[in-house]
Legacy VTK file of the C-alpha trace (Angstrom):
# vtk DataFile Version 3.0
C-alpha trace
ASCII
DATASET POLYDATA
POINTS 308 float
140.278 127.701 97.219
143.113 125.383 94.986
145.842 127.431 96.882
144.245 127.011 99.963
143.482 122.920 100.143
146.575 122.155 98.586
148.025 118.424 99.160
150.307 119.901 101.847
146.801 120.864 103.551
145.169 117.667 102.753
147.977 116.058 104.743
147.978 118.403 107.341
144.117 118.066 108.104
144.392 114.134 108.163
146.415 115.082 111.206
144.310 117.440 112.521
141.413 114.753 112.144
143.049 112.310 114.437
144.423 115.076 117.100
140.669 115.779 117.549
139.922 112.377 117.890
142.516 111.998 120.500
142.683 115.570 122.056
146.025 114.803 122.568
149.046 115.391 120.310
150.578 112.787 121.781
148.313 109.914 120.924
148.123 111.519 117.536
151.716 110.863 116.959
151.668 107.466 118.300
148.324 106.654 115.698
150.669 108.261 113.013
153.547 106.730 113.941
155.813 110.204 113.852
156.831 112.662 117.246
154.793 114.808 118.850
156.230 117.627 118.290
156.074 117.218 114.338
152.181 116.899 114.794
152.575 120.319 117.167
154.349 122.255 114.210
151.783 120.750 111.480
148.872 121.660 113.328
150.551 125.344 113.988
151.243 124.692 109.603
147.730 124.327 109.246
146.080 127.314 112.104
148.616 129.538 110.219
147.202 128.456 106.599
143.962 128.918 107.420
143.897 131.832 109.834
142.186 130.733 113.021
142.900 128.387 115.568
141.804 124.818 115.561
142.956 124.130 119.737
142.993 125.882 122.987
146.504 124.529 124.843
145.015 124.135 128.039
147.073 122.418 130.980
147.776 119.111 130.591
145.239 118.931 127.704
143.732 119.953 124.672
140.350 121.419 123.789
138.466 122.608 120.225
137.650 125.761 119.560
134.411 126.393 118.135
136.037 126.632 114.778
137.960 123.748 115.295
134.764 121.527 116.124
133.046 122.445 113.004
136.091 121.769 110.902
137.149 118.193 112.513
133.261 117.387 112.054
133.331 118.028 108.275
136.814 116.264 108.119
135.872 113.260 109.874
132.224 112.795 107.611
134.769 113.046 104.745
137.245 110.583 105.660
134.333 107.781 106.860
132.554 108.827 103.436
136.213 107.763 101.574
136.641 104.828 103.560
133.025 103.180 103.451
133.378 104.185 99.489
136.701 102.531 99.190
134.909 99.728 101.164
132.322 99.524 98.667
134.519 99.479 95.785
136.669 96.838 96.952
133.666 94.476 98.153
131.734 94.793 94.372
129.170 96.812 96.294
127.553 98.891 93.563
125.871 101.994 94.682
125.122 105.848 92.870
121.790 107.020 91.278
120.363 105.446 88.308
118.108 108.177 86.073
115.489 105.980 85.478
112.683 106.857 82.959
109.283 105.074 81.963
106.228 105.623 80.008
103.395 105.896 83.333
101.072 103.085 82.523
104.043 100.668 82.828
105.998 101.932 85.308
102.196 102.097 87.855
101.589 98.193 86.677
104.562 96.728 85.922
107.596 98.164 87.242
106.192 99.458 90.606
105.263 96.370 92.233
108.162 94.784 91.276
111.029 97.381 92.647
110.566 96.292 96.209
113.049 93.698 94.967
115.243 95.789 92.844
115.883 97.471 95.992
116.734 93.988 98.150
118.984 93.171 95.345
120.445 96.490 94.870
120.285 98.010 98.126
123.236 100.711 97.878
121.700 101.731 94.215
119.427 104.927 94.404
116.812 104.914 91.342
115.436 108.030 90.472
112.174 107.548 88.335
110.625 109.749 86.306
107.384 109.310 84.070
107.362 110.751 80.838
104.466 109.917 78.580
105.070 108.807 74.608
104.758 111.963 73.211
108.150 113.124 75.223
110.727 112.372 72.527
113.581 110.418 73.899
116.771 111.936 74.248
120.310 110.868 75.317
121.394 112.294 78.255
118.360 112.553 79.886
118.525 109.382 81.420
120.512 106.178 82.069
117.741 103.612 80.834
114.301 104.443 79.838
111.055 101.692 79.318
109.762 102.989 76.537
106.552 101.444 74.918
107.784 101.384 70.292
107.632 99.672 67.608
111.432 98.946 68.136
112.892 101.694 65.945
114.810 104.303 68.616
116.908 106.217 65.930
120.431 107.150 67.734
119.825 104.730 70.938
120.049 101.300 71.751
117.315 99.222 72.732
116.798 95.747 74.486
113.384 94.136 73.809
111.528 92.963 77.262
107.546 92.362 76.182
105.153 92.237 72.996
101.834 93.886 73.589
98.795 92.544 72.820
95.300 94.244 73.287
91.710 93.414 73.455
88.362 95.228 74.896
87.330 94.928 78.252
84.171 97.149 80.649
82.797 96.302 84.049
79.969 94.197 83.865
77.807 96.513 85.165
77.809 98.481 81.389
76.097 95.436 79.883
73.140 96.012 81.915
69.814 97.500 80.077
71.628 97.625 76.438
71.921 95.162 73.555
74.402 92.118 74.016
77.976 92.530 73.449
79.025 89.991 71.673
80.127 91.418 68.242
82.370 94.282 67.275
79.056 95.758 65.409
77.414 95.908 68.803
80.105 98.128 69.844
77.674 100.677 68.512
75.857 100.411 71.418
78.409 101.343 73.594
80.238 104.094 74.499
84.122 103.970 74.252
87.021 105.250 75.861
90.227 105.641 74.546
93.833 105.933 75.307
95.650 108.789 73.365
98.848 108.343 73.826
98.929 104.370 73.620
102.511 103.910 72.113
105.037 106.301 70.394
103.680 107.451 67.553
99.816 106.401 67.453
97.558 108.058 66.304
94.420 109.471 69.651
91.841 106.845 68.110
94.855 104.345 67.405
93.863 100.822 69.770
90.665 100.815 68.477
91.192 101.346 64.914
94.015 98.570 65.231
92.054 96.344 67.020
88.707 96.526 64.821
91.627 96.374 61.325
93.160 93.433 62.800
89.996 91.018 63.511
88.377 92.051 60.352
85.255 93.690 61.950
82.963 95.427 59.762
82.862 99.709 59.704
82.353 100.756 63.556
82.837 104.643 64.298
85.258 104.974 66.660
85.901 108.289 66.745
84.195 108.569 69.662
83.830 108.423 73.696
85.840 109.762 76.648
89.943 110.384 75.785
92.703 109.749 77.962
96.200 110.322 78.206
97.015 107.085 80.596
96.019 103.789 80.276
95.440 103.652 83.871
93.125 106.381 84.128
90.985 104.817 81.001
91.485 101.391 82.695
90.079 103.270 85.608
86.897 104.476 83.704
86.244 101.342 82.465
86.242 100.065 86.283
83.906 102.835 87.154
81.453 101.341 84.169
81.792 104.519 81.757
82.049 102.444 78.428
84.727 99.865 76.791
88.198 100.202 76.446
91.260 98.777 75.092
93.029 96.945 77.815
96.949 95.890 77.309
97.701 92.074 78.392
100.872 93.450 80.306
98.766 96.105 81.907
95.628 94.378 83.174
96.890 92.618 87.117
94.244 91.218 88.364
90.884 93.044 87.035
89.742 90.336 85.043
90.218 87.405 87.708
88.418 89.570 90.216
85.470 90.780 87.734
86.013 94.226 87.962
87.029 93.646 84.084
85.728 91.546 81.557
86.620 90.706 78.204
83.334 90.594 76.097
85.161 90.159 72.695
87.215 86.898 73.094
89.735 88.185 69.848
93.600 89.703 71.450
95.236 91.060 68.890
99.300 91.449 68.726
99.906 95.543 68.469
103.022 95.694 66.919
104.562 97.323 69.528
106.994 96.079 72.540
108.000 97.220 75.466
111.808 97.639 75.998
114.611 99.299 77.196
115.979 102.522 75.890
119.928 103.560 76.865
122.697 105.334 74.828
125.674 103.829 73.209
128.222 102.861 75.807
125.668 102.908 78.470
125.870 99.215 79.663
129.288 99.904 80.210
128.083 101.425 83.893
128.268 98.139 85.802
125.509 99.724 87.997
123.122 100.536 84.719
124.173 97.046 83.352
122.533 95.622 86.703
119.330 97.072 86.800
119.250 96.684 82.959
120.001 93.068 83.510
117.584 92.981 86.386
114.683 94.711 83.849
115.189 91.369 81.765
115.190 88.992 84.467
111.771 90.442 85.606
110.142 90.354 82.441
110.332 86.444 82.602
109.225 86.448 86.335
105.492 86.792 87.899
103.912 89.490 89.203
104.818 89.814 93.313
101.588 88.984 95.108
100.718 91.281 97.851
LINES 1 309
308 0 1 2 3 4 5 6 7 8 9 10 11 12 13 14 15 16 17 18 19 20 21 22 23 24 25 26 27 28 29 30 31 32 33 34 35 36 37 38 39 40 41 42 43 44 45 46 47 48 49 50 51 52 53 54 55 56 57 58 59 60 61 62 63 64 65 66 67 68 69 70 71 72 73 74 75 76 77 78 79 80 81 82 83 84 85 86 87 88 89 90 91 92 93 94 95 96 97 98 99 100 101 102 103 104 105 106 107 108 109 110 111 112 113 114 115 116 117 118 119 120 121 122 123 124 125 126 127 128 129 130 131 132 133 134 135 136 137 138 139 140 141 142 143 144 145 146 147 148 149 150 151 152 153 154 155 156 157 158 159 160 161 162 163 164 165 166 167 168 169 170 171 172 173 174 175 176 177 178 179 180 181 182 183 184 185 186 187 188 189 190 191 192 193 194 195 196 197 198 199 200 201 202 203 204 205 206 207 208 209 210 211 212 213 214 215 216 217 218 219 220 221 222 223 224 225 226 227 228 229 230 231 232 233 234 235 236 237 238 239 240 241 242 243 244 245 246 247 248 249 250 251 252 253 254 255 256 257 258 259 260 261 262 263 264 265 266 267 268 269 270 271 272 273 274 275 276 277 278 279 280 281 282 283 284 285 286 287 288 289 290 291 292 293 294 295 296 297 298 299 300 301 302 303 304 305 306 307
């Protein structure tokens, strides 16, 4: 195939792209500002390379054969693919995929509302998201950038720091009906709890509420107990649906509290530790297309959530 589309054919089909424009040799010369007869013998140069005709000589004009229309269609979607390229290049467009990876929690909460305007900003840049949970190590090459929920330590990667985390319990209201008053972490033995497994890299399936109970001081509660879930969502979800208390995430939790689907019986938030940021490798940022969405990342992080 190297033999074949040699840069004596690459030449050659440029002027077989503009004689099928034209249908005319003559107008192809005058576009390529040579005689007609030198487009005649390239053309003939090229049929001969290739072994079929690309033209029926018909009277007084010229016509594709079938062979010839499906090549001058695949040469003339190359060429306008080079030239609106070049176009883009020249103008600073940036455009190309973008591997982008995130833990699921935070990219259903946080990053989802918010691409709509990635995508105004960035129109010609094509993200491809996947969700990987926090038990999926993290390894270079497998993406571009990655939001990654850690206590900051990404051995062999960089990292740019975005948000602190801070949790606290929360249940519909609903749950408070017919039992005891919440209104201590003892009376969380009253209650049943649900949990988030895989909270952040590393934790332990128990972890938010044995940090949260450590961190305020409470007295002995067993919580080695309740429903277990492997997305904050989906616990924030059974919380919602009145099923016990969970630990919600401040970054996580929209707009369930200010519509009382949530509350927040405990008034204690307690810092976790952990921060979201963004994972690349070494050299990464020098991609002016990954620099922009990273750069974009950190300019959302200080901005509101889009309302609907």
């Amino acid at each position: 195939m190297s033999r074949l589309l040699n840069s004596q054919t690459h030449a050659w089909l440029k002027v077989f792209a503009v004689s099928a424009r034209h249908l005319s040799f003559t107008r192809a010369a005058e576009e390529l500002h040579v005689t007609t007869g030198a487009v005649s013998q390239q053309i003939k140069q090229l049929e001969d390379r290739l072994g079929f005709k690309l033209f029926r000589r018909l009277p007084r004009r010229l016509a594709l054969t079938e062979e010839g229309r499906r090549l001058a269609t695949v040469v003339d979607d190359a060429y306008q693919a080079v030239g609106l390229e070049v176009k883009r290049l020249r103008s600073g467009v940036m455009s190309g995929i973008i591997r982008l990876r995130s833990v699921p929690s935070f990219l259903n909460k946080w990053l989802m509302p918010r691409l709509p305007r990635l995508q105004a900003r960035f129109p010609d840049i094509e993200l491809h998201v996947t969700a990987e949970d926090s038990s999926t190590s993290l390894r270079e090459g497998d993406f571009d950038l990655a939001l990654d929920l850690n206590d900051g330590q990404t051995p062999g990667l960089a990292i740019t720091p975005l948000i602190e985390e801070t949790i606290f319990p929360v249940c519909a209201p609903s749950l408070l009906r017919g039992r005891p008053p919440l209104r201590r972490p003892e009376d969380l033995a009253w209650y049943p709890l649900l949990h988030d497994v895989t909270a952040w890299r590393g934790s332990r399936d128990y972890g938010e509420w044995e940090h949260y109970l450590e961190a305020i001081e409470a007295p002995s509660v067993n919580v080695h107990r309740g429903y277990t879930f492997n997305r904050n969502h989906l616990t924030m979800e059974a919380a919602i649906a009145g099923m016990g208390v969970a630990i919600a995430r401040q970054t996580l939790i929209t707009n369930e509290l200010d519509t009382g689907a949530l509350i927040a019986p405990l008034e204690r938030r307690v810092a976790t530790g952990m921060r979201y940021g963004i994972v690349y490798a070494a050299g990464a940022l020098d991609d002016r297309r990954v620099k922009a969405v990273h750069d974009w990342l950190v300019e959302e992080a200080e901005r509101p959530l889009p309302t609907r």
